[in-house]
N, CA, C and O atoms as a GROMACS GRO file, in nm:
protein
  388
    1UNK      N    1   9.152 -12.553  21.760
    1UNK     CA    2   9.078 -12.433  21.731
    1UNK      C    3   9.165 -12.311  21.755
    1UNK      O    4   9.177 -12.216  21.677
    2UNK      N    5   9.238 -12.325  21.897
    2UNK     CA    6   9.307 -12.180  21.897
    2UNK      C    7   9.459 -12.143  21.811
    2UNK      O    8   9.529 -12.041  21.820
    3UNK      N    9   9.476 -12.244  21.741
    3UNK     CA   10   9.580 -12.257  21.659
    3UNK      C   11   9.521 -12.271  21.520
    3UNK      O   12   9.585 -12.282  21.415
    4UNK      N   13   9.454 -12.270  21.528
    4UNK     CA   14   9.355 -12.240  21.359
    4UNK      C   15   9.356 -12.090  21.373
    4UNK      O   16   9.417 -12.020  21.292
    5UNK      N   17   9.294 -12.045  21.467
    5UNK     CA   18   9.258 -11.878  21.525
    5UNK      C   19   9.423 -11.817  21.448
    5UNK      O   20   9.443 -11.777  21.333
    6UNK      N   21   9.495 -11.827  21.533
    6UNK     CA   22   9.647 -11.808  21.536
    6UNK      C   23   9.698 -11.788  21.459
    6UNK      O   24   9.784 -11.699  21.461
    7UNK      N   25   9.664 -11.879  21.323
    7UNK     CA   26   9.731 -11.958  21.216
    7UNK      C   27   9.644 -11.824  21.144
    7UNK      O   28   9.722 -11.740  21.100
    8UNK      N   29   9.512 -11.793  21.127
    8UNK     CA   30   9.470 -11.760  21.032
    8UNK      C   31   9.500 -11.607  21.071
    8UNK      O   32   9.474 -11.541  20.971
    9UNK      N   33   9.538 -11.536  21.160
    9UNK     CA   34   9.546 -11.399  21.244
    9UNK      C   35   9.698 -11.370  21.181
    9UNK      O   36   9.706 -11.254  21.140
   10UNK      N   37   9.809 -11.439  21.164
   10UNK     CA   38   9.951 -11.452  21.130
   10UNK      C   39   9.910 -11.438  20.942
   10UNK      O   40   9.968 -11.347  20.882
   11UNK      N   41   9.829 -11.514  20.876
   11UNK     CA   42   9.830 -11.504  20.727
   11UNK      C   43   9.762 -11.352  20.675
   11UNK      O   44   9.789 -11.284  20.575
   12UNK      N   45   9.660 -11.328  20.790
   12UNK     CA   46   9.620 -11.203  20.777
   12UNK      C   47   9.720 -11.120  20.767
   12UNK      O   48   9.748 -11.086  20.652
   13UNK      N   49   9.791 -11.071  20.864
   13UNK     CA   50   9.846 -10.987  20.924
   13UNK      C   51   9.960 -10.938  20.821
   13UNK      O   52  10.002 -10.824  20.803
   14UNK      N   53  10.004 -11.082  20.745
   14UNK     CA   54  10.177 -11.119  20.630
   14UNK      C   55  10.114 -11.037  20.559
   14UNK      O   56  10.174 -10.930  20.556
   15UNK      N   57   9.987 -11.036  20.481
   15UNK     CA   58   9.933 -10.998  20.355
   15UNK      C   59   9.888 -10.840  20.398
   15UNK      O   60   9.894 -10.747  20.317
   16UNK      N   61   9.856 -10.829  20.497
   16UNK     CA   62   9.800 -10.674  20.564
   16UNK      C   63   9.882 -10.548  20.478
   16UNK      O   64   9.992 -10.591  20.442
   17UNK      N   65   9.860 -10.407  20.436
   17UNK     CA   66   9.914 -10.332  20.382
   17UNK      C   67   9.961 -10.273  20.498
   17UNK      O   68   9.910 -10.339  20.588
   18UNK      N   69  10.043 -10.169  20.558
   18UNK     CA   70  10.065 -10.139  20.659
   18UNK      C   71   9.975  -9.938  20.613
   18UNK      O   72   9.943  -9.882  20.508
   19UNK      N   73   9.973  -9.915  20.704
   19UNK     CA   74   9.900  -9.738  20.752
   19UNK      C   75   9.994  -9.684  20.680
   19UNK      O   76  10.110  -9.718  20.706
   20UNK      N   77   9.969  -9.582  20.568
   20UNK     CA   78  10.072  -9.489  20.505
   20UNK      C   79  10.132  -9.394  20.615
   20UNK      O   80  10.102  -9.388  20.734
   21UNK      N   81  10.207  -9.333  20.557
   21UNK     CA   82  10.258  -9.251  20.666
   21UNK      C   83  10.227  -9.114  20.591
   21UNK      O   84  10.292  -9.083  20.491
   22UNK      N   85  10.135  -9.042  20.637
   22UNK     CA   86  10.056  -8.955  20.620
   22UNK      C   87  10.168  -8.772  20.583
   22UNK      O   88  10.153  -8.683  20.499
   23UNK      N   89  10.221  -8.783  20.644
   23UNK     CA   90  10.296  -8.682  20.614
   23UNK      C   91  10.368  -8.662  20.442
   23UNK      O   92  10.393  -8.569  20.366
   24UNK      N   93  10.384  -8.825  20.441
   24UNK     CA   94  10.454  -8.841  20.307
   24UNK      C   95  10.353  -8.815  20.222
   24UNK      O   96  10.378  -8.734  20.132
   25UNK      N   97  10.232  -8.867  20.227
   25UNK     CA   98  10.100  -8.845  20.144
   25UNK      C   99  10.051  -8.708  20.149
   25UNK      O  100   9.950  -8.681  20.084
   26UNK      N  101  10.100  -8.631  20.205
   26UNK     CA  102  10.037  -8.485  20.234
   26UNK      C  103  10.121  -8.405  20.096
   26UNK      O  104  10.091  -8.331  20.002
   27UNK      N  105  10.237  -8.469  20.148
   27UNK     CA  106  10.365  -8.376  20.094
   27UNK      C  107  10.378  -8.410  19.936
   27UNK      O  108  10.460  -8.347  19.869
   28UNK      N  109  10.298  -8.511  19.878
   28UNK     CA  110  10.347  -8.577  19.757
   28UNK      C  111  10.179  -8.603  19.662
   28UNK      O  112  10.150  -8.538  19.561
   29UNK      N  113  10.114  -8.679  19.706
   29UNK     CA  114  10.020  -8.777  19.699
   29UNK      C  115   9.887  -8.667  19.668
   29UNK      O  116   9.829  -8.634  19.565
   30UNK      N  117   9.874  -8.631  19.805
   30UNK     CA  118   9.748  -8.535  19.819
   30UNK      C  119   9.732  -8.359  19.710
   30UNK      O  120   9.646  -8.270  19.712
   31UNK      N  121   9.860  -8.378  19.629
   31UNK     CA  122   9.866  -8.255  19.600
   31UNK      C  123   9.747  -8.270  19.490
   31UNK      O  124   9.652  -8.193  19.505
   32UNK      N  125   9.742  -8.364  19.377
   32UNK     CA  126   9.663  -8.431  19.307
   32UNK      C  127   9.530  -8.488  19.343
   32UNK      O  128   9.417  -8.447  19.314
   33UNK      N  129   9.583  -8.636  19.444
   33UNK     CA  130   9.460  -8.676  19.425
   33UNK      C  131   9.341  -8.642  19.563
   33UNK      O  132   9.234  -8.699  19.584
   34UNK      N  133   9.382  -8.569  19.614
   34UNK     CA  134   9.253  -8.507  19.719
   34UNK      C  135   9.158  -8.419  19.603
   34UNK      O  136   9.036  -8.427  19.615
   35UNK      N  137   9.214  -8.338  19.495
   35UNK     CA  138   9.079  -8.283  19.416
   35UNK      C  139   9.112  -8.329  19.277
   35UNK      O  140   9.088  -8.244  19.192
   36UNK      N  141   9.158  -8.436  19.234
   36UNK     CA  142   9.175  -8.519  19.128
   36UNK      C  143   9.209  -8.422  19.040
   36UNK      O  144   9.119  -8.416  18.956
   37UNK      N  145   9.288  -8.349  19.018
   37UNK     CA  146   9.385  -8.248  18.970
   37UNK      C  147   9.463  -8.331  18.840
   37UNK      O  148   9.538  -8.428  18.850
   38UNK      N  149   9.423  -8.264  18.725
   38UNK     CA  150   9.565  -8.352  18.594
   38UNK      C  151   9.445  -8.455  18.577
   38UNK      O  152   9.457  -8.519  18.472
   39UNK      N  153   9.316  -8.492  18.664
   39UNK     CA  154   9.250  -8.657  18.584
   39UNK      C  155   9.292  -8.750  18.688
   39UNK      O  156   9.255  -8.867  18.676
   40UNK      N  157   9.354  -8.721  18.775
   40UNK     CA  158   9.461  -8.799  18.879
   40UNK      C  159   9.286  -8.864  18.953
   40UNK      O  160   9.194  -8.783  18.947
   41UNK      N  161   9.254  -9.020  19.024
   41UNK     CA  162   9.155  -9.076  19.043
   41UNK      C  163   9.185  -8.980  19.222
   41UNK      O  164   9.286  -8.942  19.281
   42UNK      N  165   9.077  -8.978  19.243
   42UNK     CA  166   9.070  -8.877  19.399
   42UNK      C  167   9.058  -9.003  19.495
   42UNK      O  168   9.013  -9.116  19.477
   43UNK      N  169   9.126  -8.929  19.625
   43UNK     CA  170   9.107  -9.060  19.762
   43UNK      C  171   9.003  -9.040  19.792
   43UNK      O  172   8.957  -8.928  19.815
   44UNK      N  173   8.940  -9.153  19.799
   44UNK     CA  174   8.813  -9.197  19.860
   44UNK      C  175   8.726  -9.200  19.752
   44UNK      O  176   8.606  -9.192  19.778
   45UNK      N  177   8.767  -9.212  19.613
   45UNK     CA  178   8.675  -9.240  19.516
   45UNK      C  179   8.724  -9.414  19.507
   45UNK      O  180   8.829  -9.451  19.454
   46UNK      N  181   8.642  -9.487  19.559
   46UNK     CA  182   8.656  -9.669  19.516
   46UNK      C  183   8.642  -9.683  19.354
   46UNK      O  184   8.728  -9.713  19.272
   47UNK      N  185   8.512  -9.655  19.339
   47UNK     CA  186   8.550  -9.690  19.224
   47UNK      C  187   8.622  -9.638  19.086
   47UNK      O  188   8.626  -9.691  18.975
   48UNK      N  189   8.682  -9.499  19.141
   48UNK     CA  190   8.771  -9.472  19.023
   48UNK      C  191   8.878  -9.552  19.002
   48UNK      O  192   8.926  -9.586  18.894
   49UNK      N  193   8.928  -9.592  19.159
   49UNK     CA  194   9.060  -9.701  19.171
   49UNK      C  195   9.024  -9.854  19.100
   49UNK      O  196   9.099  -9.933  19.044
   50UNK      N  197   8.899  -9.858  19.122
   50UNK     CA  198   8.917  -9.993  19.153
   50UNK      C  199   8.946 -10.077  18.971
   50UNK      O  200   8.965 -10.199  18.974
   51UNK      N  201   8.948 -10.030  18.875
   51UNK     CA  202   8.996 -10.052  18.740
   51UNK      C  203   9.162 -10.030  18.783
   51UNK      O  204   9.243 -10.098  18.720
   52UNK      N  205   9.203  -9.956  18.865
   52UNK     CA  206   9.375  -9.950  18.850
   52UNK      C  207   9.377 -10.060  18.935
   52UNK      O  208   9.466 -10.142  18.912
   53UNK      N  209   9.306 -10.083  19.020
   53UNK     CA  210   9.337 -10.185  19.143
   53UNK      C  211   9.327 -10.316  19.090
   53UNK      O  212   9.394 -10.396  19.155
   54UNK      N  213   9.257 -10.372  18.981
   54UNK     CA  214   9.266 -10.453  18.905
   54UNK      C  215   9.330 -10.508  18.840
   54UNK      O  216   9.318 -10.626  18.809
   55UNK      N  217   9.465 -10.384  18.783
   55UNK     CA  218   9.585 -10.444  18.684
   55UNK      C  219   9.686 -10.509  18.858
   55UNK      O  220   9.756 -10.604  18.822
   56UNK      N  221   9.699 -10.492  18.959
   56UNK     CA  222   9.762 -10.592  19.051
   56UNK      C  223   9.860 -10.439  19.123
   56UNK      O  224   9.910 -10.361  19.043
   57UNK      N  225   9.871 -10.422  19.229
   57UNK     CA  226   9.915 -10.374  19.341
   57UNK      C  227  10.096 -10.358  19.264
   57UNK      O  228  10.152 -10.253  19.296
   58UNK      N  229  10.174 -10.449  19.177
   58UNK     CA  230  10.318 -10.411  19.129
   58UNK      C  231  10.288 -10.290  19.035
   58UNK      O  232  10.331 -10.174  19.035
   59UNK      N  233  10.171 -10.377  18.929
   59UNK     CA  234  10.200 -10.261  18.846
   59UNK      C  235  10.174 -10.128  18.861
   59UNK      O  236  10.231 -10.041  18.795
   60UNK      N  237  10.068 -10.101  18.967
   60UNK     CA  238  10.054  -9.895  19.035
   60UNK      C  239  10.144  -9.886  19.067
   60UNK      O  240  10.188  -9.772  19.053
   61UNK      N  241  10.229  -9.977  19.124
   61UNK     CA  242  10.359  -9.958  19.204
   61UNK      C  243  10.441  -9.911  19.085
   61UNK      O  244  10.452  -9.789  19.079
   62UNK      N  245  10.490  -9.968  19.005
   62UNK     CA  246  10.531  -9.947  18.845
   62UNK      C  247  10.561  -9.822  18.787
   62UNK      O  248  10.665  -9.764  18.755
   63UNK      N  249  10.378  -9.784  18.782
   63UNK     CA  250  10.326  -9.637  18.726
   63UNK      C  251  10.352  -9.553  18.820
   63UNK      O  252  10.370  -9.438  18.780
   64UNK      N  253  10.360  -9.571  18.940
   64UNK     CA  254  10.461  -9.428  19.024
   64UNK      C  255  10.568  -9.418  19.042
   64UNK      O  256  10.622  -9.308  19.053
   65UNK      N  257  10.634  -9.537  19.051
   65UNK     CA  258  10.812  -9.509  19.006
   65UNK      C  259  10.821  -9.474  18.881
   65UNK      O  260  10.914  -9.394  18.883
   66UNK      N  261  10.777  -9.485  18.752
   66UNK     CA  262  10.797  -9.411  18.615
   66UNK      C  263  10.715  -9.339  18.598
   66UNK      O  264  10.710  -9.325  18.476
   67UNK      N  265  10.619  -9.259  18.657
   67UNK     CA  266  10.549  -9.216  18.622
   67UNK      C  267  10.421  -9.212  18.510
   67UNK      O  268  10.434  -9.258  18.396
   68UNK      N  269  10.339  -9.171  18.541
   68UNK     CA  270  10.220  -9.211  18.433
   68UNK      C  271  10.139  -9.057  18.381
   68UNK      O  272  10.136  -8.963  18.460
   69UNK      N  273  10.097  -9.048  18.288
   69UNK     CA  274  10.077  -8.986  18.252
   69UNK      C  275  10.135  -8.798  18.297
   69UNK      O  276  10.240  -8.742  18.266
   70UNK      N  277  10.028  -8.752  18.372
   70UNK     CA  278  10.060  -8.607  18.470
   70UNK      C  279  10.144  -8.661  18.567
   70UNK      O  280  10.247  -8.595  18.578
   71UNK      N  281  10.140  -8.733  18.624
   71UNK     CA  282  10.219  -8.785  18.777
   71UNK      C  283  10.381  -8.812  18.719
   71UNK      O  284  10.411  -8.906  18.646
   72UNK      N  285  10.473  -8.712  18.766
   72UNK     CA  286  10.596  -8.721  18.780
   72UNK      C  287  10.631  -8.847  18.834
   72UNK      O  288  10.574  -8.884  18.937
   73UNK      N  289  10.746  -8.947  18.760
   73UNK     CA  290  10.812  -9.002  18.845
   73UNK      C  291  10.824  -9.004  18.967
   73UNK      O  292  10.861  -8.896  19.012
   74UNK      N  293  10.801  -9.125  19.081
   74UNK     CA  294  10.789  -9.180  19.216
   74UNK      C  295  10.682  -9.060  19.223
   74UNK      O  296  10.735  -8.993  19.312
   75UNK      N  297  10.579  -8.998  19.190
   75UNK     CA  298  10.482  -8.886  19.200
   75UNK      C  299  10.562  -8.811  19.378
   75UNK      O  300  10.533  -8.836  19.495
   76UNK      N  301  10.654  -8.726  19.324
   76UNK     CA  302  10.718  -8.682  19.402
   76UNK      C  303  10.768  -8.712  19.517
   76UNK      O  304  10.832  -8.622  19.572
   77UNK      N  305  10.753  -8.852  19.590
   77UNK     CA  306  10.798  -8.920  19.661
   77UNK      C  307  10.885  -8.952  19.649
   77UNK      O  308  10.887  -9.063  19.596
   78UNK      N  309  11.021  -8.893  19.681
   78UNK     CA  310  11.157  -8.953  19.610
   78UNK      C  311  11.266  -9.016  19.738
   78UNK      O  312  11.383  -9.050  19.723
   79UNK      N  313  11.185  -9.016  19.866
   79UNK     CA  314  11.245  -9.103  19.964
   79UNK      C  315  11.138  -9.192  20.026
   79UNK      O  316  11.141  -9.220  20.145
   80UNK      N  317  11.001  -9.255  19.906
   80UNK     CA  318  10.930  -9.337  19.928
   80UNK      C  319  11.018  -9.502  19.910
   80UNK      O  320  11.117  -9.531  19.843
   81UNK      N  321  10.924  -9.590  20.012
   81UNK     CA  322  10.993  -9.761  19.960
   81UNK      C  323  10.836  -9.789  19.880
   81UNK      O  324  10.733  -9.722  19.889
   82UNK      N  325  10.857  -9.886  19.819
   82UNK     CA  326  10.752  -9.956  19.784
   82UNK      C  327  10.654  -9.977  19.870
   82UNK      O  328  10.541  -9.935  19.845
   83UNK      N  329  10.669 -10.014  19.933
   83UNK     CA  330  10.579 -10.035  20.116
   83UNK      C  331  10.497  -9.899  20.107
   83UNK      O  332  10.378  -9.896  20.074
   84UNK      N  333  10.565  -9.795  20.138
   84UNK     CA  334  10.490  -9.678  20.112
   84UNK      C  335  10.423  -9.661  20.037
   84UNK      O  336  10.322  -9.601  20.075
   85UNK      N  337  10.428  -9.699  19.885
   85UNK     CA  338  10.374  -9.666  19.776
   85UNK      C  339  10.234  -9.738  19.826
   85UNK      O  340  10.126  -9.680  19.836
   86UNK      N  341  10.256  -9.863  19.851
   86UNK     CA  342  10.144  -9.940  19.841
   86UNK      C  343  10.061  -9.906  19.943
   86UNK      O  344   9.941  -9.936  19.944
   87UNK      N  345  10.128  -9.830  20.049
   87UNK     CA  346  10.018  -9.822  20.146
   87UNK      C  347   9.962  -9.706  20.112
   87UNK      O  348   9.839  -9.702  20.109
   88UNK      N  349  10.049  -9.568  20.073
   88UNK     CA  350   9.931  -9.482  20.014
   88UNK      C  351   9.839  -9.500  19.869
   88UNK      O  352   9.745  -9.424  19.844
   89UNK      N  353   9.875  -9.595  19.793
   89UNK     CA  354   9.788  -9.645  19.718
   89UNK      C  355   9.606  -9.724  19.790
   89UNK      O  356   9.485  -9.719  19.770
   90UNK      N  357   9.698  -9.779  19.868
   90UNK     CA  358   9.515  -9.873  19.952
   90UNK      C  359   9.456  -9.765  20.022
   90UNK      O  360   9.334  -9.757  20.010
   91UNK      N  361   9.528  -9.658  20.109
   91UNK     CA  362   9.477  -9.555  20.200
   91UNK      C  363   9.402  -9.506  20.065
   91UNK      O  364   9.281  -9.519  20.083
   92UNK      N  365   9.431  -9.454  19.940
   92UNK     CA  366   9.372  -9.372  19.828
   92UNK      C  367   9.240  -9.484  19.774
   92UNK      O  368   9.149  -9.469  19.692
   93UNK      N  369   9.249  -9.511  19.796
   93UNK     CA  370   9.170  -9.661  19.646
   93UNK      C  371   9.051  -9.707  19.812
   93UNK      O  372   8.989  -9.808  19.780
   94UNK      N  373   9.024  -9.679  19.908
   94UNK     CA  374   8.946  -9.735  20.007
   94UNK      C  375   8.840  -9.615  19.970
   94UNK      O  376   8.860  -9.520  19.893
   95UNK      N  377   8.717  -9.648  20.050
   95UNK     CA  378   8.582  -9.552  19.992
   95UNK      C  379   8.624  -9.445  20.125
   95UNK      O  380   8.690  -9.462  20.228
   96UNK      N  381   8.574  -9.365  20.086
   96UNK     CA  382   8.520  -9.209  20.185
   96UNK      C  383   8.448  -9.252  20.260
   96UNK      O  384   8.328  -9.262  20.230
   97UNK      N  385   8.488  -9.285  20.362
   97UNK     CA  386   8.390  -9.248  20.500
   97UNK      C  387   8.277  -9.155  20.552
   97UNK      O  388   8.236  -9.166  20.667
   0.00000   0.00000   0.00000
């Protein structure tokens, strides 16, 4: 049992997105989608994301390194990793509290 516990706490954890780092999202991210500025889907709207969240976590990743439509290339994040991307993507795409 406590190695089932263990086992399943470790698969969690691999797959876990990690906490954006908020400064980067202030400076880049939030300029747009805090008042959905350009059409850009707003944080804390679920279900505007959840149709992007559907095509799979690479390809948003994708559409912000080339940019998509209004959103500049890496959407101004230009010392973001992927890691980042993805985590301010899930921090954006989660519901409003």
């Amino acid at each position: 049992m406590k190695k089932s516990l263990i086992l399943a706490l470790a698969v969690f954890a691999a797959g876990a997105i990690a906490e954006p780092d908020m400064d980067k999202y202030n400076k880049s991210c939030a300029i747009c989608h805090a008042s959905g500025a350009a059409n850009a889907p707003k944080t804390g709207d679920a279900a505007a994301w959840q149709p992007r969240l559907d095509k799979g976590m690479d390809v948003l990743v994708a559409s912000v390194k080339s940019g998509l439509n209004a959103m500049p290339p890496k959407g101004m994040c230009f010392d973001c990793t992927d890691d980042d991307y993805k985590a301010m993507i899930d921090h954006m795409a989660k519901p409003a509290q």
